[in-house]
Backbone as JSON, one array per atom type, in Angstrom:
{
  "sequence": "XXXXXXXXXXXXXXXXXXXXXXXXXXXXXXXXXXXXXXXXXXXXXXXXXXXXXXXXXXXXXXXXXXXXXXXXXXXXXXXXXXXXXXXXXXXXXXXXXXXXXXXXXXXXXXXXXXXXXXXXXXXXXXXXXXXXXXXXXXXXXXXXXXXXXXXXXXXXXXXXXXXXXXXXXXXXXXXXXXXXXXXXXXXXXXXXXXXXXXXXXXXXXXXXXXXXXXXXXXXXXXXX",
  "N": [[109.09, 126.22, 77.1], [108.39, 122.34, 77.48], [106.06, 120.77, 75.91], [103.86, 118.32, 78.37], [104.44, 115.01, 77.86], [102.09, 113.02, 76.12], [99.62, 111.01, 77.7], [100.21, 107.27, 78.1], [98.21, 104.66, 76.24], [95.99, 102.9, 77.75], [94.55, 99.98, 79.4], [93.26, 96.47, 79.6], [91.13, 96.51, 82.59], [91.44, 98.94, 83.09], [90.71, 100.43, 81.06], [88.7, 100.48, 80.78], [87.77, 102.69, 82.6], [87.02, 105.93, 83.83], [90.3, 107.77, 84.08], [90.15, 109.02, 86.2], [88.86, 107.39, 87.98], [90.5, 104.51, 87.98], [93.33, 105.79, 89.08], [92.13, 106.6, 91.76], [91.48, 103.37, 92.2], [93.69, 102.67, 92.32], [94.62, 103.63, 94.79], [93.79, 102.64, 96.4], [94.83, 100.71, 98.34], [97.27, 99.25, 99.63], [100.81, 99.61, 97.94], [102.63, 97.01, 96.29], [105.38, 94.37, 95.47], [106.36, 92.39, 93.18], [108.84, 90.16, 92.15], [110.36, 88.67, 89.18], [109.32, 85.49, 88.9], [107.91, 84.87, 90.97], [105.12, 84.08, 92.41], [101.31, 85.64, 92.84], [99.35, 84.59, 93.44], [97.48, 81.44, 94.29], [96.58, 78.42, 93.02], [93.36, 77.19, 93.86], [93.95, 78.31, 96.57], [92.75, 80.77, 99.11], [92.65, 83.86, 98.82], [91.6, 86.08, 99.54], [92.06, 88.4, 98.25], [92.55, 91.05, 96.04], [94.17, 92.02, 93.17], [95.9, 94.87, 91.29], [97.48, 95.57, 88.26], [99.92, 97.43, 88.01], [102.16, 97.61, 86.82], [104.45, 95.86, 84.96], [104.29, 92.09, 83.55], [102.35, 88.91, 83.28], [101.84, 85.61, 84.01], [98.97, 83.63, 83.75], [98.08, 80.41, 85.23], [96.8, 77.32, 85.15], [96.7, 74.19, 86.29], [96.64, 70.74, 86.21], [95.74, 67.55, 87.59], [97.86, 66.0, 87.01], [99.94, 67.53, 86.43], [100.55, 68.71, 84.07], [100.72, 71.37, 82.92], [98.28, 74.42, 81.69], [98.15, 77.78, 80.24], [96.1, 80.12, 81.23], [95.91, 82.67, 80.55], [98.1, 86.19, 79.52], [98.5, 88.55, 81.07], [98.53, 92.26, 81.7], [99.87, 95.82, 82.26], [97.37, 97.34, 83.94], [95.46, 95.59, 84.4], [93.2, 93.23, 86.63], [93.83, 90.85, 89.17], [92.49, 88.16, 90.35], [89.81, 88.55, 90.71], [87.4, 87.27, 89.7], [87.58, 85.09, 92.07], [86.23, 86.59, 94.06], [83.97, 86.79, 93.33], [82.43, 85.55, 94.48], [83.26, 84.5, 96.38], [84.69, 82.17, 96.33], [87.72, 79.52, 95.35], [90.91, 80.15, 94.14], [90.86, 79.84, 90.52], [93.19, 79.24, 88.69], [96.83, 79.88, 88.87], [98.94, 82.41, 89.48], [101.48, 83.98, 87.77], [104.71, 85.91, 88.51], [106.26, 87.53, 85.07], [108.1, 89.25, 84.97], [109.6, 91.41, 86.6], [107.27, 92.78, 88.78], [104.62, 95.86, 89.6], [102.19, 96.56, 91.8], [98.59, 97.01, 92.93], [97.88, 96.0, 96.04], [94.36, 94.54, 97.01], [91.69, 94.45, 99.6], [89.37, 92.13, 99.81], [86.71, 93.5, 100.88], [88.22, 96.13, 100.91], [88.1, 96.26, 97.51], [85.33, 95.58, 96.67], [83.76, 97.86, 97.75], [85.0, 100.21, 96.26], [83.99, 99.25, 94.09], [81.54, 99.56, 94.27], [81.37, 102.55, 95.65], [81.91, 103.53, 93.17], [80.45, 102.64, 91.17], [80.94, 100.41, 89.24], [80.01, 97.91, 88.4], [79.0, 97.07, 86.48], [80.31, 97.41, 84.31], [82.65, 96.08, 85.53], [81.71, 93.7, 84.99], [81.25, 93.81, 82.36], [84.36, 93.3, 81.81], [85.03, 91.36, 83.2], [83.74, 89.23, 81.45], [85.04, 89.41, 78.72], [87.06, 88.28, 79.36], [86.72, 85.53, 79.69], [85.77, 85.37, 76.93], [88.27, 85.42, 75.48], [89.21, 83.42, 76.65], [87.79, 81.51, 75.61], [88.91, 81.9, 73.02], [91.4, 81.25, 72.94], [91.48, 78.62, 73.23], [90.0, 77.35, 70.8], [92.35, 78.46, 69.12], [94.18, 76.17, 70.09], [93.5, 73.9, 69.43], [92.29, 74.3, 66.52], [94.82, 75.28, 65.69], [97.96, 75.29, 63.81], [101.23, 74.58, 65.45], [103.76, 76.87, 65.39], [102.3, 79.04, 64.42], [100.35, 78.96, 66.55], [102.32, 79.57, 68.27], [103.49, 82.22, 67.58], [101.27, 83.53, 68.0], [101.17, 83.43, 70.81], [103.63, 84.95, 71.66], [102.76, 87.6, 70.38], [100.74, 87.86, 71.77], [102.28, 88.1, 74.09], [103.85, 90.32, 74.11], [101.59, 92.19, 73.6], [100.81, 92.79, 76.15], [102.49, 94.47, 77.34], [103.27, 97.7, 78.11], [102.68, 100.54, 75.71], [104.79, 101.16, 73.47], [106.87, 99.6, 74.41], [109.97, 97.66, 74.8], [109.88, 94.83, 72.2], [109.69, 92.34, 73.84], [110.02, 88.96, 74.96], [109.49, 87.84, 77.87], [109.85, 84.82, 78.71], [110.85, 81.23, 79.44], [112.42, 78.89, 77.3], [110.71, 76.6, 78.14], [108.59, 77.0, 79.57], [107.3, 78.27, 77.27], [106.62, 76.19, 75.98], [105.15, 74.34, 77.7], [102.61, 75.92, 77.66], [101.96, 76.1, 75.55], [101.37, 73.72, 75.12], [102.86, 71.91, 73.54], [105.73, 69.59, 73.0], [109.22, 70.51, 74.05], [110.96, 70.46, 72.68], [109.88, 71.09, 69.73], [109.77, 73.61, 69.96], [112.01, 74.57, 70.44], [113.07, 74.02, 67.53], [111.53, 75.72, 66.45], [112.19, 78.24, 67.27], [114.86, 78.25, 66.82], [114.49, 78.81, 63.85], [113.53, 80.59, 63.58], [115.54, 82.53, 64.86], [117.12, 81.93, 63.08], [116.63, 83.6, 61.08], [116.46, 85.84, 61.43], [114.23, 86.7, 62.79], [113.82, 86.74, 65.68], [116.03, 87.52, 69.12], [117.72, 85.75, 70.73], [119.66, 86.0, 72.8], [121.28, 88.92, 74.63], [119.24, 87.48, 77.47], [116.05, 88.79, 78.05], [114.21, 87.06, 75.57], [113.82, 88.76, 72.39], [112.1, 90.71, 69.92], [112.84, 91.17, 66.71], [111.72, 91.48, 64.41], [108.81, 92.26, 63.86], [106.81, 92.32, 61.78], [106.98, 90.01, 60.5], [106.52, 88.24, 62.39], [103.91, 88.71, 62.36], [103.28, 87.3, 60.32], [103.92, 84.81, 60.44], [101.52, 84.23, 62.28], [99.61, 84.47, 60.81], [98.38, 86.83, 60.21], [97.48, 89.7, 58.88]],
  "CA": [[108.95, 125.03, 77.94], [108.08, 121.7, 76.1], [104.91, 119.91, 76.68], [104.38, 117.06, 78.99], [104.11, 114.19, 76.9], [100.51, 112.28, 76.46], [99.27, 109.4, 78.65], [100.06, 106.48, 77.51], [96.72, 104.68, 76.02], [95.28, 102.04, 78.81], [94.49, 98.21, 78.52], [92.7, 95.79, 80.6], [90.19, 97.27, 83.24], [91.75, 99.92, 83.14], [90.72, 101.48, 80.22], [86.84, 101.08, 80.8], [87.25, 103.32, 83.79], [87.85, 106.87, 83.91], [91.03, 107.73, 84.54], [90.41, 109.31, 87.97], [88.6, 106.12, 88.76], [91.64, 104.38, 88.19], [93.83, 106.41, 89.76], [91.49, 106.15, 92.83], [91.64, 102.07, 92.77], [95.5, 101.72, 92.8], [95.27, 104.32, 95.78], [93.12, 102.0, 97.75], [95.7, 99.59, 98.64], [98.94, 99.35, 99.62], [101.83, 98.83, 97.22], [103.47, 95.38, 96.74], [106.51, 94.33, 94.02], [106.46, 90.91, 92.98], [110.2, 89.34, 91.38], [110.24, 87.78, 88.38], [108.92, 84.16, 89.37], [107.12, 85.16, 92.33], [103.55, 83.54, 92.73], [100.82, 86.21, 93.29], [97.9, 83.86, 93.8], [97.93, 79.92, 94.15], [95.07, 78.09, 92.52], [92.93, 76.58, 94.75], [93.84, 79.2, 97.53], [91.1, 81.56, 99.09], [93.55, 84.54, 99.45], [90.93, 86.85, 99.95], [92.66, 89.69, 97.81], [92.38, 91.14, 94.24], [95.54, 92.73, 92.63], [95.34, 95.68, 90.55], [98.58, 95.39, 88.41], [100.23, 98.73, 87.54], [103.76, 97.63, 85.99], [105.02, 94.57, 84.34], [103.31, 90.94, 82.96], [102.16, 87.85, 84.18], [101.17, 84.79, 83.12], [97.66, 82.9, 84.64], [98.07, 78.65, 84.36], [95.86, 76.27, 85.76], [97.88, 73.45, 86.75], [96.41, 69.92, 86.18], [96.31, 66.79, 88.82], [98.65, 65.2, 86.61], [101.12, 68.47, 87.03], [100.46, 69.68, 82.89], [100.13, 72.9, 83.17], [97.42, 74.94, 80.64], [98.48, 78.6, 79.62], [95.45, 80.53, 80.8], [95.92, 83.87, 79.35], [99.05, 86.54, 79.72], [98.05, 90.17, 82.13], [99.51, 93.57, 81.73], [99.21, 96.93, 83.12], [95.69, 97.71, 83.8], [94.7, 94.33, 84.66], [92.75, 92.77, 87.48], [93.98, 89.29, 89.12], [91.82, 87.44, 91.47], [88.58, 89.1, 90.72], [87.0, 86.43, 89.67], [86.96, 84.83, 92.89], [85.92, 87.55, 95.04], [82.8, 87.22, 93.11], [81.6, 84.3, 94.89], [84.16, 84.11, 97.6], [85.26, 80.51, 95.65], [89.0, 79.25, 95.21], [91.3, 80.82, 92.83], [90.94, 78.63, 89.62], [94.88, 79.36, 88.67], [97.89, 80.35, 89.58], [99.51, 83.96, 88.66], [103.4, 83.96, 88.26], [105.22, 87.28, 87.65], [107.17, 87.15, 84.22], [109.19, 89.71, 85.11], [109.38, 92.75, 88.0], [105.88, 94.07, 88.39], [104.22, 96.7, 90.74], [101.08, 96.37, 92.17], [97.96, 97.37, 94.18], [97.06, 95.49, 96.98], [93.28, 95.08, 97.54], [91.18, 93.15, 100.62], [87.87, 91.58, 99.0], [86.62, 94.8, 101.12], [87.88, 97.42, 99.54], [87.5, 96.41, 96.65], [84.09, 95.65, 96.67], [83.82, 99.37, 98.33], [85.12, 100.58, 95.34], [83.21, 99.22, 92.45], [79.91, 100.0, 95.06], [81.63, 103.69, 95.58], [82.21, 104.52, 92.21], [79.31, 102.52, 90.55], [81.0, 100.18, 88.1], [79.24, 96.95, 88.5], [78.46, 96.75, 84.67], [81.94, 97.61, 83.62], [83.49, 94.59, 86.07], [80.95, 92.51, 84.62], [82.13, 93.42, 81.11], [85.73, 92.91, 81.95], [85.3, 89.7, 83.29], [82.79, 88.29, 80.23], [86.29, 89.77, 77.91], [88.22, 87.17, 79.68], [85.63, 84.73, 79.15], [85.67, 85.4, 75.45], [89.74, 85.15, 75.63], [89.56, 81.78, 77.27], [87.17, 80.58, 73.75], [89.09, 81.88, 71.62], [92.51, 80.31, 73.61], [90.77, 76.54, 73.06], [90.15, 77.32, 69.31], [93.04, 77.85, 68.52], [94.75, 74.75, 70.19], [92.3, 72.53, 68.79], [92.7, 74.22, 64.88], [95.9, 75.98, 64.19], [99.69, 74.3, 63.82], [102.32, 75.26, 66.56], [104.48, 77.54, 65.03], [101.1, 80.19, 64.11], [100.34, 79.39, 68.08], [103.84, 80.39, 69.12], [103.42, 83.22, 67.02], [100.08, 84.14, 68.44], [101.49, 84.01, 71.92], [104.34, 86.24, 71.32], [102.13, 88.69, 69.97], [99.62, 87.86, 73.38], [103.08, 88.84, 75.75], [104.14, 91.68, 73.72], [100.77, 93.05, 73.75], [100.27, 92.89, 77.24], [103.46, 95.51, 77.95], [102.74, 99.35, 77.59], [102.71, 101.03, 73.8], [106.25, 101.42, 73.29], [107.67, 98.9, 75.34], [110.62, 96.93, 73.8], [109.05, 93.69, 72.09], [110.1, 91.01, 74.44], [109.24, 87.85, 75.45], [110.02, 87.37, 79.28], [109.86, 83.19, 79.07], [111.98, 80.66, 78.98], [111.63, 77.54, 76.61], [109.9, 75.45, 78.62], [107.28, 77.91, 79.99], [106.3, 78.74, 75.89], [106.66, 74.74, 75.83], [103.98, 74.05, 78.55], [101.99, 77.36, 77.39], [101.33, 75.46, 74.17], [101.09, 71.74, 75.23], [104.08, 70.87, 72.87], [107.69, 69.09, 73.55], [110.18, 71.65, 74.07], [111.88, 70.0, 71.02], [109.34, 71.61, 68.81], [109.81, 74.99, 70.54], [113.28, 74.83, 70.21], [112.96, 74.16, 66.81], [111.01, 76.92, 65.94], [112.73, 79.41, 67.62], [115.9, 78.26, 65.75], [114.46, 78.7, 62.28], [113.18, 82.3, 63.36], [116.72, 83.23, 65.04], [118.77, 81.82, 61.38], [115.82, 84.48, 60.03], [116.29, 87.31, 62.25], [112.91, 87.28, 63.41], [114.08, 87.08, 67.28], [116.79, 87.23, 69.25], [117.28, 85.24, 72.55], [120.92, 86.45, 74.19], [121.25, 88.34, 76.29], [117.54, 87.32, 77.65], [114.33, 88.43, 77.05], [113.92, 87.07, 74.06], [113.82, 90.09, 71.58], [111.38, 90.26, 68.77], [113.14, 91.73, 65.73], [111.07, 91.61, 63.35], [107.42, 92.43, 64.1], [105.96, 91.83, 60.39], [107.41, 88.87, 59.74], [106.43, 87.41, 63.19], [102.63, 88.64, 62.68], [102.79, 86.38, 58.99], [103.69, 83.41, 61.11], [100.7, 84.37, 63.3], [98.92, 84.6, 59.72], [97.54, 88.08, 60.39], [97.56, 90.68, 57.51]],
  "C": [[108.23, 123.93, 77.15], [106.32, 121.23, 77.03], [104.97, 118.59, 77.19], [103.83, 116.11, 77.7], [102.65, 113.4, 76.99], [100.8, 111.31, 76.79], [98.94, 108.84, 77.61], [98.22, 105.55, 77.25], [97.16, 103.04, 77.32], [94.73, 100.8, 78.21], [93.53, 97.63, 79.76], [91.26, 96.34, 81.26], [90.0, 98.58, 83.25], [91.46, 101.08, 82.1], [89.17, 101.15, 80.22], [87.17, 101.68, 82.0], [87.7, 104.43, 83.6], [89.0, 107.32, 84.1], [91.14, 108.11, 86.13], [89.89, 108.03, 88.91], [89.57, 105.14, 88.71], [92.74, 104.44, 89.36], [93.47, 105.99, 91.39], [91.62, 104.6, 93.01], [92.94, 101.76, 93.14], [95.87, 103.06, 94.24], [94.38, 103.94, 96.94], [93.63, 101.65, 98.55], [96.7, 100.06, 98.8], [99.71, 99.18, 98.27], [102.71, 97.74, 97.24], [104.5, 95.07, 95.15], [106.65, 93.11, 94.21], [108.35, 90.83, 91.82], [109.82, 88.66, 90.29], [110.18, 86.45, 88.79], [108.34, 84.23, 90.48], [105.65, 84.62, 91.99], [102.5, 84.69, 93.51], [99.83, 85.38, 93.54], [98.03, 82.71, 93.57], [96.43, 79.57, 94.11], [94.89, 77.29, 93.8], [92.76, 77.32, 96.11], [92.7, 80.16, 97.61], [92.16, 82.96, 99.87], [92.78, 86.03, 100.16], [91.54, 88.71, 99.84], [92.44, 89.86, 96.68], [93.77, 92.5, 94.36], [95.0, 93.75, 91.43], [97.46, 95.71, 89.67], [98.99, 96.76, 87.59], [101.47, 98.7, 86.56], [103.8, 95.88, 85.88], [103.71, 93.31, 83.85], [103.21, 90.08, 83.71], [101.6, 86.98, 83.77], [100.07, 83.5, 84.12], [97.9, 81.61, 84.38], [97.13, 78.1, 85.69], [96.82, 74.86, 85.83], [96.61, 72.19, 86.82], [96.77, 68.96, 86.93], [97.64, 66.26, 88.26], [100.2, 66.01, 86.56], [101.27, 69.14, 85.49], [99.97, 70.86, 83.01], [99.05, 73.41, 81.65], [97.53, 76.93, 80.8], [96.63, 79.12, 79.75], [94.72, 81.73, 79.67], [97.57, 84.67, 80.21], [98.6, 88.1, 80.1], [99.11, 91.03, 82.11], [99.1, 94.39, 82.54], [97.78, 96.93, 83.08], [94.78, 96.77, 84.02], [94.1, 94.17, 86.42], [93.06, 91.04, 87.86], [93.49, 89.0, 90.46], [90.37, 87.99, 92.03], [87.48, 87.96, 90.32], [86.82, 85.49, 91.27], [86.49, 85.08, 93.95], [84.53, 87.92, 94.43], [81.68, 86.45, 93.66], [82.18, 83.65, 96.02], [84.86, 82.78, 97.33], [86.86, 80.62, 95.86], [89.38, 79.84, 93.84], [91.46, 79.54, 91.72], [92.52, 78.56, 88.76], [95.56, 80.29, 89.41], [98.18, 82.01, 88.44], [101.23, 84.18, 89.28], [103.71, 84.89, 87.33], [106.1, 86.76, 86.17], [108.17, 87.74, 84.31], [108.74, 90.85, 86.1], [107.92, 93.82, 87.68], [105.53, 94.31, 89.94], [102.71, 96.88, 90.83], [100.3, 96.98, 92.94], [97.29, 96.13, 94.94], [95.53, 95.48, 97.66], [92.98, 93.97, 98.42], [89.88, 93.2, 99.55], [86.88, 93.04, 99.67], [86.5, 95.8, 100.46], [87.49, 97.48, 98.57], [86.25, 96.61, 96.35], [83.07, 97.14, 97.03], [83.68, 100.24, 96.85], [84.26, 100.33, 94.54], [81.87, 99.61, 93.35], [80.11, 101.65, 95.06], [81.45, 104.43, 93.79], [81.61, 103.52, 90.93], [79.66, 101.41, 89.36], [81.05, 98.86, 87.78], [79.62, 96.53, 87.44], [79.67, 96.84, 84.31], [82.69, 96.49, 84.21], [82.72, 93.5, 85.44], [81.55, 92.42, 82.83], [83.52, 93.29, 81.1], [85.54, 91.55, 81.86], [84.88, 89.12, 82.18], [84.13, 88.39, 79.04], [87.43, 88.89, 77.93], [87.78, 86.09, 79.96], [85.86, 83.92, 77.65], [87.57, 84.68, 75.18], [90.02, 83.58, 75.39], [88.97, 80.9, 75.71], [88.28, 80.84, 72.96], [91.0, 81.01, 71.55], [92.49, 78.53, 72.46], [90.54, 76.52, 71.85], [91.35, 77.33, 68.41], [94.43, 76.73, 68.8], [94.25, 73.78, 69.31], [92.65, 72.71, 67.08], [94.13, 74.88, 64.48], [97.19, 74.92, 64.57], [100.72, 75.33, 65.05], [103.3, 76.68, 66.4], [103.6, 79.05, 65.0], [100.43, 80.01, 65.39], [101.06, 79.74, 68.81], [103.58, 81.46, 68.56], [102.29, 84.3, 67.78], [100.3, 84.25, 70.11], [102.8, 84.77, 72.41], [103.66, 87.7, 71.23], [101.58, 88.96, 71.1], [100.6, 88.99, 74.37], [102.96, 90.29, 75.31], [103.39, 92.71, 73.65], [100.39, 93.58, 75.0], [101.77, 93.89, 77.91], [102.68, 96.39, 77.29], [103.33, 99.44, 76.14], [104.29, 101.57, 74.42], [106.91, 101.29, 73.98], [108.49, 98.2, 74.12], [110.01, 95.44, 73.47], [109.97, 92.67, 72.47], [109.57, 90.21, 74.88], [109.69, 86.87, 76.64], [109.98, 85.89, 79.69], [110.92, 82.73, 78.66], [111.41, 79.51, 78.08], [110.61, 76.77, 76.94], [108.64, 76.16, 79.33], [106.56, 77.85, 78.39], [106.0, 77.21, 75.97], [105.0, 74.24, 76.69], [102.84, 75.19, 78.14], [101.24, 76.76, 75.97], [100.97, 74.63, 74.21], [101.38, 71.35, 74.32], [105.35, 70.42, 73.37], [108.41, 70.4, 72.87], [110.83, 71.57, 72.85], [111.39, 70.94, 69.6], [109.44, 73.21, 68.97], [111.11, 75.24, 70.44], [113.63, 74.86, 68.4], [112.51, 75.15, 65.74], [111.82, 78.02, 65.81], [114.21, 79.38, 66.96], [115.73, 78.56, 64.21], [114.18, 80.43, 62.31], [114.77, 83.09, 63.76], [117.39, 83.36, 63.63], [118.0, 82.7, 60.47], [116.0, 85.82, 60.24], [115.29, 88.09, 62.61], [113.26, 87.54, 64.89], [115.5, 87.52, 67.44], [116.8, 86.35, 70.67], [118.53, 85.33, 73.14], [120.92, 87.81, 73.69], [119.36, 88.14, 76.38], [117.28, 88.95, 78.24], [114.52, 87.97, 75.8], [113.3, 88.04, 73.13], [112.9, 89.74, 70.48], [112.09, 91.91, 67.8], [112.45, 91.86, 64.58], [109.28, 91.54, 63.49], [106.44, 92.31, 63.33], [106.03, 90.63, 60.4], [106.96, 88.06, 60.96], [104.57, 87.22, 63.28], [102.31, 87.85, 61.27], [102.6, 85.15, 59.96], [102.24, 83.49, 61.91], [99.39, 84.22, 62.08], [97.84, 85.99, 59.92], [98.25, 89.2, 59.79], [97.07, 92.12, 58.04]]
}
């Protein structure tokens, strides 16, 4: 008889917590399945829930009066969304739009709070959150110093990291999402992505955009 295969390794919150503590949070809640483009949380809203996300990605933006969106960060399995303002009962400071079919736990500000009081892990939500803190710096650094092409690069790498270990490397956006995600004209994003297709670093039909070449995409990213 063969052996079962090993658990996959853990990301996000999810991997400072035991696994049975885990386990135990996504069996607080109900289950909920968001669509690719579905809106789990609307900035500004006081939804008075925190998501525990078990399957698929998602991408956090903050949405400006002027309607520019800003690319907060990109959430995988094991993540927490809308913890942050269940720490202060405040408004959600972005939005969270599925990238593609993910499965979820449903929590009330309640349970949750139950939970991390039940099973003690205060200090561990506190270092999560400060992790996505750090994120957000290191986001704004490199807008401010690197060139577009080695920030497309670096958020490729962001999506692809945020699927499970030995997921296919795809990149569930469309132009104009990486476009707004960067705060460049699509022109330049189209551009790019044409010099990496005539390279056979990607592919982009049929969609997701495919990453073929995983070396050659972490040079552009300039990481050795």
């Amino acid at each position: 008889m063969n052996a079962p295969p090993p658990p996959l390794p853990s990301r996000g919150f999810q991997e400072l917590l035991p696994p049975d503590q885990w386990d135990d949070l996504i069996r607080t809640g109900p289950e909920a399945v968001a669509r690719s483009g579905d809106a789990l949380l609307s900035q500004g809203g006081r939804s008075g829930v925190v998501y525990a996300l078990r399957t698929g990605r998602v991408r956090v933006v903050h949405t400006e009066p002027d309607g520019n969106e800003a690319l907060i960060a990109v959430r995988g399995p094991g993540d927490l969304l809308g913890e942050y303002a269940q720490q202060d009962h405040g408004e959600h400071m972005a939005s969270v739009w599925a990238l593609e079919a993910c499965e979820v736990t449903r929590l009330t500000t309640a349970q949750f709070k139950s939970f991390v009081q039940r099973r003690r892990c205060e200090a561990l939500l506190q270092r999560y959150i400060l992790s996505k803190i750090r994120q957000g710096g290191r986001r704004i650094w490199h807008a401010a110093n690197l060139q577009t092409e080695q920030r497309m690069a670096l958020l490729f790498l962001e999506v692809i990291g945020a699927a499970p270990v030995g997921a296919a490397p795809t990149v569930p956006m469309t132009q104009a999402q990486v476009a707004a995600s960067l705060g460049v004209a699509l022109s330049s994003v189209t551009r790019i992505l044409a010099q990496w297709k005539e390279n056979d670093v990607i592919r982009t039909v049929p969609a997701p955009l495919h990453v073929l070449d995983m070396a050659t995409l972490a040079r552009h990213a300039n990481l050795r």
